[in-house]
Wavefront OBJ file of the C-alpha trace (Angstrom):
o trace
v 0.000 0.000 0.000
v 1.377 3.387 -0.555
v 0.525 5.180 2.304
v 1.209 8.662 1.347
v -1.124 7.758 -1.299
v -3.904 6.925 1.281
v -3.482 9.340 3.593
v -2.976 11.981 0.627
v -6.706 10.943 -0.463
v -7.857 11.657 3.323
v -6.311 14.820 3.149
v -4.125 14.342 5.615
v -0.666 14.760 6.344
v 1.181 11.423 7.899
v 1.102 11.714 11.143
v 3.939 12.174 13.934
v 2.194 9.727 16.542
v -0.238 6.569 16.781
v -1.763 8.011 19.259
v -5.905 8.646 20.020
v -6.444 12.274 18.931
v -4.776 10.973 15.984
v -7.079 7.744 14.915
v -10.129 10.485 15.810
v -8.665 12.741 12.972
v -8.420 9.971 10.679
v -11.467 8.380 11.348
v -13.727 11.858 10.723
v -11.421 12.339 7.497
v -11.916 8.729 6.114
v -15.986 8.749 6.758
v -16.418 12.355 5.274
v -14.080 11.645 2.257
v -14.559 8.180 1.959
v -18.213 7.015 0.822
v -19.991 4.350 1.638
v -21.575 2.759 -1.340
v -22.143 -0.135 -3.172
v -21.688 0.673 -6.832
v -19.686 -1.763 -7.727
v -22.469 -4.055 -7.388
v -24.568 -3.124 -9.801
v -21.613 -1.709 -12.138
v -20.790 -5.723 -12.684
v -17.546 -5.351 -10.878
v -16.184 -7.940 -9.002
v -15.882 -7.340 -4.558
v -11.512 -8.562 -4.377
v -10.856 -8.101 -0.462
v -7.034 -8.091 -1.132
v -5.284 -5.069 -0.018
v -3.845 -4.627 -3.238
v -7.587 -4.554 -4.592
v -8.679 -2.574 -2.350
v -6.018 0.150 -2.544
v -6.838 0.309 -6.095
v -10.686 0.992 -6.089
v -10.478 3.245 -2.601
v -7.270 5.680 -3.208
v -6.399 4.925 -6.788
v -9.628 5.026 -8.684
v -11.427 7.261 -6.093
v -14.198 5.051 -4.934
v -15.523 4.221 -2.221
v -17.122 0.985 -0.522
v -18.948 -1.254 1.967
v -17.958 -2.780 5.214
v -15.168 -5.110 4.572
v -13.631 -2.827 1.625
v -13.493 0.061 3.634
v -12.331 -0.786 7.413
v -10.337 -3.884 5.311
v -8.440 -1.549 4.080
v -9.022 1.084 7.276
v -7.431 -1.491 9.418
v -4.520 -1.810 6.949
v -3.435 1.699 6.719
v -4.183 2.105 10.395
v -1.138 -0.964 11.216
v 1.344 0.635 8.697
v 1.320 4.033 10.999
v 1.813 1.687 13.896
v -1.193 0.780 15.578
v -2.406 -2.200 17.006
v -5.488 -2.246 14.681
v -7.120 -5.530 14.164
v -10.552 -7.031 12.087
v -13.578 -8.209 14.110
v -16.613 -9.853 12.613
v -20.266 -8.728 13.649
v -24.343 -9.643 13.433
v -26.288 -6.786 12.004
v -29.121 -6.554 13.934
v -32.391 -6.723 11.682
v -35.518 -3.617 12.110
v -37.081 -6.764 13.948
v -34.230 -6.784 16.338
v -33.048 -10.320 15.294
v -29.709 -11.077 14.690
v -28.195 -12.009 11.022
v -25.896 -14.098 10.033
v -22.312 -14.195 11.409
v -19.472 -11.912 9.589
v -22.407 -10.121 8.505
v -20.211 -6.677 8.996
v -16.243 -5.960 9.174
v -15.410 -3.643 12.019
v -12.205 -2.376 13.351
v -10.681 -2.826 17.033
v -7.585 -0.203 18.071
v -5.953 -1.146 21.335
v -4.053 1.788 22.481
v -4.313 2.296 26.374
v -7.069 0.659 25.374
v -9.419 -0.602 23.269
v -11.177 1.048 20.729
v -14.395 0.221 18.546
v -13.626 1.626 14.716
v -16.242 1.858 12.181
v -15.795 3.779 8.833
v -17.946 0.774 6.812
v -21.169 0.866 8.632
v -23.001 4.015 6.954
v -23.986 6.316 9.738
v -22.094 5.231 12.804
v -20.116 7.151 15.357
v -17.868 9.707 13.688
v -15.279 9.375 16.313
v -13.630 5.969 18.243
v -15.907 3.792 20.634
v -14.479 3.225 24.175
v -15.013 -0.639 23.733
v -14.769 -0.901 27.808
v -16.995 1.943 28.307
v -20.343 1.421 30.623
v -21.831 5.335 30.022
v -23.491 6.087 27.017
v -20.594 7.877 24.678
v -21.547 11.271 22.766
v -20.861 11.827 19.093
v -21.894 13.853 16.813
v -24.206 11.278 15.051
v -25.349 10.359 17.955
v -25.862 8.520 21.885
v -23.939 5.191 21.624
v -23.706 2.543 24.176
v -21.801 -0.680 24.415
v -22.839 -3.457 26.752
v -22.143 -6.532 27.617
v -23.499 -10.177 25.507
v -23.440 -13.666 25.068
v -20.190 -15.218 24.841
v -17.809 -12.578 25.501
v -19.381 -10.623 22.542
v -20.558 -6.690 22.653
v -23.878 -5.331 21.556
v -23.389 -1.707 20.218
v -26.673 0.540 20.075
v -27.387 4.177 18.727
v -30.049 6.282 20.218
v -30.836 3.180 22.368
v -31.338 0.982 19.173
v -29.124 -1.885 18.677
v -26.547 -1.977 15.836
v -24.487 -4.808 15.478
v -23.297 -7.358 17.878
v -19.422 -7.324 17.510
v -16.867 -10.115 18.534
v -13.990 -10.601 21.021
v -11.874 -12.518 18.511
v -9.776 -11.037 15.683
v -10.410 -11.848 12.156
v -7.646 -11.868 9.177
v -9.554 -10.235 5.887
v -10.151 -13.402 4.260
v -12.404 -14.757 6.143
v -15.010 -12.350 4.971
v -14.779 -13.349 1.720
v -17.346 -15.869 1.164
v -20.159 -13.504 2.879
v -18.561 -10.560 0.739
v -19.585 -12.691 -2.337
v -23.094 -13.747 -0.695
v -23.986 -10.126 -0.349
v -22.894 -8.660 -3.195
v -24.432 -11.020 -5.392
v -27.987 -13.086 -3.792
v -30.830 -11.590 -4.128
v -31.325 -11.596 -0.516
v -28.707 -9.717 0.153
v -30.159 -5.581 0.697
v -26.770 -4.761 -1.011
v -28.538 -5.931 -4.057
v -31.880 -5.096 -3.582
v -30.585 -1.366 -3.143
v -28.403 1.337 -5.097
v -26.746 4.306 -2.505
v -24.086 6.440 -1.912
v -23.571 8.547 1.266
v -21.194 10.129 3.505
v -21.875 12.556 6.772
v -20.812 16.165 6.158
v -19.944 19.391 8.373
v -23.595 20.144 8.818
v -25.283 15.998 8.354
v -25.272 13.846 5.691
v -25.816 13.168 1.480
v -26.985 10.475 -0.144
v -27.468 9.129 -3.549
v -30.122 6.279 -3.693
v -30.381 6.150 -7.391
v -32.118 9.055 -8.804
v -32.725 10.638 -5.221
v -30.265 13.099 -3.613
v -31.183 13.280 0.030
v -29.038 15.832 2.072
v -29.665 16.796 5.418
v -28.572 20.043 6.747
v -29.010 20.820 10.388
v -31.489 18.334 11.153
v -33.738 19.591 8.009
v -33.755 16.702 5.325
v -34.647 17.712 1.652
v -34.817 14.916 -1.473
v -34.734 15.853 -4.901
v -35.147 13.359 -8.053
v -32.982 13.703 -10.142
v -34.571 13.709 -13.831
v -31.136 13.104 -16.381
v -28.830 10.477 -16.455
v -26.127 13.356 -16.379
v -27.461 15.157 -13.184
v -27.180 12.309 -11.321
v -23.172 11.824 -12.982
v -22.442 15.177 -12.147
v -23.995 14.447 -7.988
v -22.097 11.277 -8.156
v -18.818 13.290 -9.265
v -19.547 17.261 -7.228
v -20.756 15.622 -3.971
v -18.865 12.139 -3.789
v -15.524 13.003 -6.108
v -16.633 9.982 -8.208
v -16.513 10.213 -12.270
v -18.759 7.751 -13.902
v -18.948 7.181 -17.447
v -21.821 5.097 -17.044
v -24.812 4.993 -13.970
v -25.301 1.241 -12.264
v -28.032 -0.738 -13.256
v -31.275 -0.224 -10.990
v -31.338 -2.869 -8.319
v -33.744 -5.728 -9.929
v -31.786 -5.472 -13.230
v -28.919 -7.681 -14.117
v -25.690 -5.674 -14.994
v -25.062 -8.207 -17.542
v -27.854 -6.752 -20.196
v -26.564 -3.411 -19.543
v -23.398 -4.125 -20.784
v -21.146 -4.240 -17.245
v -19.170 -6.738 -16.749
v -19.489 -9.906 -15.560
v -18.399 -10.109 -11.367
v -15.439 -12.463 -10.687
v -16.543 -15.135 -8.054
v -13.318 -14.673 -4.856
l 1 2 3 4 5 6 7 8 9 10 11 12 13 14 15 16 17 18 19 20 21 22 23 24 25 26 27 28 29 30 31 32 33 34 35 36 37 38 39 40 41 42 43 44 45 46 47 48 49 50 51 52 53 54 55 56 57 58 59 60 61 62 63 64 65 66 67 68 69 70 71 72 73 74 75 76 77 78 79 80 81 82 83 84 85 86 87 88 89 90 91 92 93 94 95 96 97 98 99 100 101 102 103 104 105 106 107 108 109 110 111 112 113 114 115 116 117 118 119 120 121 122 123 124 125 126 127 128 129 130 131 132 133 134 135 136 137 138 139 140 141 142 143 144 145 146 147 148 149 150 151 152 153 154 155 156 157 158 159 160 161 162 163 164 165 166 167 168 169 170 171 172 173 174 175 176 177 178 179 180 181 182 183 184 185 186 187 188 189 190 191 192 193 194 195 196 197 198 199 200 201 202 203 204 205 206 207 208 209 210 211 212 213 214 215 216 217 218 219 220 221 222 223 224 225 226 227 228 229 230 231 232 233 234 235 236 237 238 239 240 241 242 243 244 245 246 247 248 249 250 251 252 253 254 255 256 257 258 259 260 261 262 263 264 265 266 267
């Protein structure tokens, strides 16, 4: 990985210390530079969770991308400035509040003094470090988080008093989220499919792209326009995400195959 590379795409200089203000300065760069979107998915292209993949699509080419591209690669960049950063598989919890399947989501552990719960690969999560120890609800600017206590050693993570994601103890290598990488990027039952977006939080809240609707919210106000051209929506995709597409994805439902993408590449 170049690294100056990376951390030249944050907008960030390399830093003198691996130390906490630090990994909160790089964590609010990465989520507010870095979107969150699954593109890719309906462009035809294939989900590689290598680093030299994902290094490619995320600092060369611009892009951006779900859970296990983005702290994959987080985690990565995170170990070559000298932190103790490793990969931790989680359950998504569904609206229902059951759990799904395990390695459902990639998320990031830093143990400095000590431990810390990293997200940038969740959509809207905390914009700063989790204490993973902590028993008092933790303030961020996206919200009241609090981490408690589960089965088996494991930690249930809630926003606003809803829960998230239940995250493991144990560290994970990369690779052994590729087989649910390829699951949801390519069942049908997999939301990733069903859905087309592209978001990041901002200075004042958030923008998204969910296919022909830009949704920003400003302040707590939330406006949504549709989008009516196939060039309006290129030039959102490039002004408010730094993405350049010379063609849109397919609508979810549609196989990229008949629009021409390519074919994905089974890991």
């Amino acid at each position: 990985m170049d690294v100056d590379a990376y951390l030249a795409r944050l907008g960030v200089e390399r830093p003198a210390a691996a130390d906490l203000r630090t990994l909160r300065h790089l964590q609010e760069r990465h989520l507010t530079t870095v979107p969150f979107e699954n593109l890719g998915i309906h462009l035809g292209e294939p989900v590689e969770l290598t680093e030299e993949a994902l290094s490619d699509k995320i600092v060369g080419r611009r892009r951006g991308g779900f859970c296990y591209e983005l702290n994959g690669l987080f985690a990565a960049l995170l170990r070559s400035l000298g932190y103790d950063a490793s990969l931790h598989a989680a359950q998504v919890f569904r609206p229902d509040g059951t759990l799904g399947p395990p390695l459902d989501h990639a998320a990031i552990v830093v143990s400095l003094d000590e431990d810390w719960l990293v997200d940038v690969g969740f959509g809207r999560f905390s914009r700063y470090p989790l204490r993973l120890s902590g028993v008092d609800a933790q303030p961020d600017p996206e919200g009241e988080f609090l981490l408690l206590d589960a089965p088996h050693g494991d930690i249930d993570v809630l926003l606003d008093g809803k829960p998230q994601y239940r995250l493991e103890r144990r560290p994970r290598p990369l690779s052994d989220f590729v087989p649910m990488a390829w699951w949801q990027s390519t069942s049908p039952a997999s939301h990733f499919t069903k859905s087309l977006t592209c978001s990041r939080p901002t200075s004042q809240g958030r923008v998204t792209l969910s296919g022909d609707r830009l949704i920003e919210t400003v302040d707590g106000v939330r406006t949504e326009v549709a989008l009516s051209t196939e060039a309006a929506i290129r030039t959102a995709y490039r002004v408010y995400f730094g993405i350049p597409l010379t063609r849109l994805p397919t609508p979810p439902g549609e196989s990229p195959l008949t629009s021409g993408a390519l074919s994905p590449t089974l890991p």
